[in-house]
C-alpha positions as CSV (number, residue, x, y, z in Angstrom):
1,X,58.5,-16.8,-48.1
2,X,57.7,-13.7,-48.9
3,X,54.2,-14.0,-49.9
4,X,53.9,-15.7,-46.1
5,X,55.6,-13.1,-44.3
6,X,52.9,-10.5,-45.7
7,X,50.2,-13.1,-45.1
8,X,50.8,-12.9,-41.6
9,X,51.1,-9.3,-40.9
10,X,47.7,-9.0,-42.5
11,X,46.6,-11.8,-40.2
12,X,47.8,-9.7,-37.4
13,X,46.3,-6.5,-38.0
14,X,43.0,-8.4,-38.2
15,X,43.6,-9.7,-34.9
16,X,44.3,-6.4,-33.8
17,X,41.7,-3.9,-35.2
18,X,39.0,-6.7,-34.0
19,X,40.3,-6.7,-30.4
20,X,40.1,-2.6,-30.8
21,X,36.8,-3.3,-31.4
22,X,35.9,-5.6,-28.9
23,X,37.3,-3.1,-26.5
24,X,35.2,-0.4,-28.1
25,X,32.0,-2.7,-27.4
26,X,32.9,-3.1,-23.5
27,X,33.4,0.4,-22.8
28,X,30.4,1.6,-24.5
29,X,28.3,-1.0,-22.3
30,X,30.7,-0.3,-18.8
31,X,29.6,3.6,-19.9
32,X,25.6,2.9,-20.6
33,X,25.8,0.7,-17.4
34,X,27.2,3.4,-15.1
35,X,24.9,5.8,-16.7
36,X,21.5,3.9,-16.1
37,X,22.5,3.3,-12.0
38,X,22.9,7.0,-11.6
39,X,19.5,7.6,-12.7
40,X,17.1,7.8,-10.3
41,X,14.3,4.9,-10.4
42,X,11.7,5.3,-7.1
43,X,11.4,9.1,-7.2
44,X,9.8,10.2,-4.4
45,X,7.3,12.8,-3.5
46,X,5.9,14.9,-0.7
47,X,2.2,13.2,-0.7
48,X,1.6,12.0,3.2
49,X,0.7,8.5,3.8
50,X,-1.9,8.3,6.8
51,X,-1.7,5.0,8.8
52,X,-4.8,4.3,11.1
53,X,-4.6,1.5,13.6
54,X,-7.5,-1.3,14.2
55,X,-9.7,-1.9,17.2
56,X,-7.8,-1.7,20.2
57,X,-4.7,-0.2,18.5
58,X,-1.7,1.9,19.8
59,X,1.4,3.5,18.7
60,X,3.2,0.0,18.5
61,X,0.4,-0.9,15.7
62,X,2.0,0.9,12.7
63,X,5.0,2.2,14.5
64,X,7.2,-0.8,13.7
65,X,6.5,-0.9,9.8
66,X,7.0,2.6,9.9
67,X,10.6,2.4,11.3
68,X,11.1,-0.4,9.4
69,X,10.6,1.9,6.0
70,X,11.9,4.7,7.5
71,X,15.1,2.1,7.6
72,X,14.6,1.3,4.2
73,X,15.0,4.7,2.9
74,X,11.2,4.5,1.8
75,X,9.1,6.9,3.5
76,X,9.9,9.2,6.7
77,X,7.7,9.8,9.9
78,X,7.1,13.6,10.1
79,X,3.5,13.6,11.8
80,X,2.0,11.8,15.1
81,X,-2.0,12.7,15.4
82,X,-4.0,11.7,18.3
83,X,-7.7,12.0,18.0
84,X,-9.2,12.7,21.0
85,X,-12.8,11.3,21.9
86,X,-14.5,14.2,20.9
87,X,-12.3,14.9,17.9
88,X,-10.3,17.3,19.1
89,X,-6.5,16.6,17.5
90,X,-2.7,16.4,19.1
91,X,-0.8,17.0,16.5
92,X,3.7,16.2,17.5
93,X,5.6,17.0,14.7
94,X,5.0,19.4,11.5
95,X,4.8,18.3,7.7
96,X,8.1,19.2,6.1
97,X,6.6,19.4,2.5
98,X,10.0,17.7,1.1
99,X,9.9,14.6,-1.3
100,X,10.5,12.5,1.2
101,X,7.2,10.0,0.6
102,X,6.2,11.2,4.1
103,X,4.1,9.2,6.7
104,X,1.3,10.3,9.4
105,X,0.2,8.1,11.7
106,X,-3.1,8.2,13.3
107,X,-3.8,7.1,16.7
108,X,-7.4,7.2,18.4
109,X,-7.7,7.4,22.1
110,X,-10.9,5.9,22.2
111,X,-9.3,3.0,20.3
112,X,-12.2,0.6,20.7
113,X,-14.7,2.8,19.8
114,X,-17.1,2.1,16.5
115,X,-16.4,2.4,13.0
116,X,-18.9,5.4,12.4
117,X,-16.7,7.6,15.1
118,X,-13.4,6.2,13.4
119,X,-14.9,7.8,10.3
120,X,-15.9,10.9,11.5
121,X,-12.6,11.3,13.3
122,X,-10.7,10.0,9.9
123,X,-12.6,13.2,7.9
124,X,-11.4,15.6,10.9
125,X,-8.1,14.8,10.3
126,X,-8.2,14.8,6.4
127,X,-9.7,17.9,6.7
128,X,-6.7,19.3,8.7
129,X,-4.5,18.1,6.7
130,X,-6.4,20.3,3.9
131,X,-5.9,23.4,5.8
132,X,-2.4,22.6,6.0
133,X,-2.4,23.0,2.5
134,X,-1.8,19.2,1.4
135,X,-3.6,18.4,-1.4
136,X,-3.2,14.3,-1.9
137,X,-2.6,11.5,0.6
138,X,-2.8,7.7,1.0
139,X,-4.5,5.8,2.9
140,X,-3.1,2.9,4.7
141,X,-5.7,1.1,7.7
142,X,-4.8,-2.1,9.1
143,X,-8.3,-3.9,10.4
144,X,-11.2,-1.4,11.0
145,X,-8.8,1.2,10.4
146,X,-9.4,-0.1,7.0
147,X,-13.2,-0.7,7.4
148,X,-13.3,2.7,8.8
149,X,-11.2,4.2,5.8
150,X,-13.2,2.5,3.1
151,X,-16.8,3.9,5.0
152,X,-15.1,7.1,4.7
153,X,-14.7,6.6,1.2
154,X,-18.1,5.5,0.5
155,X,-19.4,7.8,2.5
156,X,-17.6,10.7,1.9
157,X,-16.5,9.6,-0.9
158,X,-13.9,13.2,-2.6
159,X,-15.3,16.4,-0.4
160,X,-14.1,19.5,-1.2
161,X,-12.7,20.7,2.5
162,X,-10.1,17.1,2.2
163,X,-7.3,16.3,0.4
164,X,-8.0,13.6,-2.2
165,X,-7.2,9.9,-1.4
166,X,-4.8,9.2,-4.3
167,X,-4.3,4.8,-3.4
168,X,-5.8,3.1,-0.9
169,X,-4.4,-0.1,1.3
170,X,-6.5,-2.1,3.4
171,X,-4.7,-4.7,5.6
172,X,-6.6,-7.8,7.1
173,X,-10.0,-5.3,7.2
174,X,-13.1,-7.5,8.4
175,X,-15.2,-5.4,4.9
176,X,-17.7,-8.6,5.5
177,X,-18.1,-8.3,8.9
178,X,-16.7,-11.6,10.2
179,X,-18.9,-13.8,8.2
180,X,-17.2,-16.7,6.8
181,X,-18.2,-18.0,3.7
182,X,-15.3,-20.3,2.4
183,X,-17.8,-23.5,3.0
184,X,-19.9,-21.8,0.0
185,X,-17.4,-20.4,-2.3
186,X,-13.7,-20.2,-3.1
187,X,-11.5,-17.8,-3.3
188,X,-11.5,-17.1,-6.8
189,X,-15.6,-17.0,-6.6
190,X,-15.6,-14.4,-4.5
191,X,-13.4,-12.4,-6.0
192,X,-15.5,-12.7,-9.5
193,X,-18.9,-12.5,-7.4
194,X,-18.4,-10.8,-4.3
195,X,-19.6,-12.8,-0.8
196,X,-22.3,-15.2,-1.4
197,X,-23.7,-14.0,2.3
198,X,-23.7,-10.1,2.7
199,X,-23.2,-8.7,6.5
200,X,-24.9,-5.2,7.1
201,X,-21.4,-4.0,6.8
202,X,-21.1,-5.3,3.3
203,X,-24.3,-3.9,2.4
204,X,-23.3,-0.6,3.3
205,X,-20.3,-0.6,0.8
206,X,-22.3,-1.6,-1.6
207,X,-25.2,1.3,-1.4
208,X,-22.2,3.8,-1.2
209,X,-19.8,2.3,-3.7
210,X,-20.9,5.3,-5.9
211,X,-19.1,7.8,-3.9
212,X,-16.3,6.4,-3.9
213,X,-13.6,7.7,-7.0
214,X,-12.8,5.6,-9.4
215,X,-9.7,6.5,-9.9
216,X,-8.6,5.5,-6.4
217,X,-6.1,2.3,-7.3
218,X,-6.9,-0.1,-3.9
219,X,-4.9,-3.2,-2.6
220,X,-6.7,-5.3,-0.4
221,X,-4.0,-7.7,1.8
222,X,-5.3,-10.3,3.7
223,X,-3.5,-13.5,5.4
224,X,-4.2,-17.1,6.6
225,X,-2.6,-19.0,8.9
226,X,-1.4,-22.1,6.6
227,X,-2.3,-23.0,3.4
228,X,-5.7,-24.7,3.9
229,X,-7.1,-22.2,6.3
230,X,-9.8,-19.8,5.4
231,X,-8.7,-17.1,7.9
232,X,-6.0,-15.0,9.7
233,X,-7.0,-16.2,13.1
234,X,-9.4,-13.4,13.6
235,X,-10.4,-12.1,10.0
236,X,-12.0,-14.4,7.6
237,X,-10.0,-14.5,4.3
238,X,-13.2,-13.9,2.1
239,X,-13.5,-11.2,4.3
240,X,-10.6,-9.5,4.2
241,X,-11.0,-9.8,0.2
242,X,-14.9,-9.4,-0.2
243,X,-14.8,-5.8,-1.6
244,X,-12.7,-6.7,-4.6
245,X,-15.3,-7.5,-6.9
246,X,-17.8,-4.7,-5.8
247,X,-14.8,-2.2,-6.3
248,X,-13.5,-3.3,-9.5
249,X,-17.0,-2.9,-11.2
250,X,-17.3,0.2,-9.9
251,X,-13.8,0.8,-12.2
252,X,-11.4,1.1,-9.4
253,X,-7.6,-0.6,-10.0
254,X,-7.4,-3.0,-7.0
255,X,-5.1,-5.4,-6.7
256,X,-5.0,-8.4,-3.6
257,X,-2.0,-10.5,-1.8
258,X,-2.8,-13.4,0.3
259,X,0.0,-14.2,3.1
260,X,0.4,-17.7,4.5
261,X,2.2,-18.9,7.7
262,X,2.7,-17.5,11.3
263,X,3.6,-14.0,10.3
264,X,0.4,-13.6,8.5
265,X,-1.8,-13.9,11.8
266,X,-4.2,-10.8,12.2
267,X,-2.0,-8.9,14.5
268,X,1.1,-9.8,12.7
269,X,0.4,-8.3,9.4
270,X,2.1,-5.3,10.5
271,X,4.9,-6.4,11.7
272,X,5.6,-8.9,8.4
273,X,8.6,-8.0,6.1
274,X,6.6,-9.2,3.0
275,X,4.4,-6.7,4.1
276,X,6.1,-4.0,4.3
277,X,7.3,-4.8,0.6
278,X,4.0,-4.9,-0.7
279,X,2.7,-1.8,1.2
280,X,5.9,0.1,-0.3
281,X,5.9,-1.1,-3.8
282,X,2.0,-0.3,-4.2
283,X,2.4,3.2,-3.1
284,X,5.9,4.5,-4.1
285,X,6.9,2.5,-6.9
């Protein structure tokens, strides 16, 4: 009897040192648990992200996804620019130079004018924005705001008297013109070989590629309208995508999404949640 009782208070203080123990282990991970969520994991910055509209665009054009982020807690509006046909600027609002991932949005007042003017007028604002003492900005152009802000690149390509382009996001931009070429390639051969039929557009890109820098990471977005179409319903899908190849021999990181449905019409891409994600992740994560 003896020999039992002492049995089982040794069995006992097992039990108890190994549910010390256990307790030990859940505190320590409740404790590492708190301590990783107070750490912060987007941190943000004060580099301006420029949004230019596409042919015939107004405030509406990037003024919802810019709400919507601003929503989200992912970027803040601080500056509205209005380039006026002759280049002259309207600037509302004043950079605040806080971390606050801050956005610029562009709007042209001849808003169906050509891509060579959007260019010129792009590079008048970049190189306000230099005086202003920012140093670094993104690029986001939705349509020929993208065409435009890739022509600036290639043309342009890092001047002294703008900030430098540090990503660059094109949404649904025409780069091949509206030349269709999914009847002679797919997807995945263009993006190895570039467009098997080369708009004057195209061909531009390609004689300036060399100005571009190559450190510029670029993500091209493009959408169709279901899953066998070859097109946005106004931007050919090869199209939208036809710079990938040229870019990522010339050693630039790029990156592409294709969008399917309804909210991945031309005009829509803007206004498309899944959008927005990709547009945020790509430049503040």
């Amino acid at each position: 009897m003896k020999k039992f009782f002492l049995f089982l208070l040794g069995f006992m203080a097992l039990i108890t040192l190994a549910a010390c123990g256990n307790k030990t282990a859940e505190d320590t991970t409740k404790t590492q648990t708190t301590t990783s969520k107070a750490q912060p994991t987007n941190p943000k910055s004060d580099v301006p992200t420029v949004f230019i509209h596409g042919y015939g665009g107004t405030i509406n054009s990037f003024g919802g996804m810019i709400q919507r982020l601003t929503t989200d807690g992912k970027t803040k509006k601080e500056v509205l620019i209005t380039v006026q046909p002759d280049g002259t600027l309207q600037v509302d609002g004043e950079l605040s130079k806080r971390k606050d991932n801050p956005s610029i949005q562009v709007l042209f007042v001849a808003n169906k004018d050509n891509e060579w003017n959007q260019t010129e007028w792009i590079y008048g604002v970049l190189k306000y924005l230099k005086q202003q003492g920012v140093d670094q900005v993104n690029l986001v152009g939705h349509s020929m705001g993208g065409v435009s802000s890739l022509r600036y690149l290639t043309t342009y390509g890092q001047p002294n008297d703008a900030p430098t382009i540090k990503k660059f996001v094109s949404i649904g931009a025409p780069f091949n013109d509206f030349t269709d070429t999914a009847n002679e390639q797919s997807v995945d051969e263009l993006l190895q070989n570039g467009p098997s039929e080369l708009a004057s557009r195209y061909v531009d890109y390609r004689d300036g590629v060399g100005n571009v820098p190559s450190r510029v990471p670029i993500l091209l977005l493009a959408g169709k309208l279901k899953e066998q179409a070859t097109s946005d319903g106004t931007v050919p899908l090869n199209s939208a995508l036809a710079t990938y190849s040229l870019l990522k021999a010339h050693g630039n990181p790029i990156e592409y999404q294709i969008f399917t449905g309804a909210n991945a019409q031309h005009s829509q891409l803007h206004e498309n949640r899944q959008v927005d994600q990709a547009v945020a992740n790509f430049l503040w994560k």
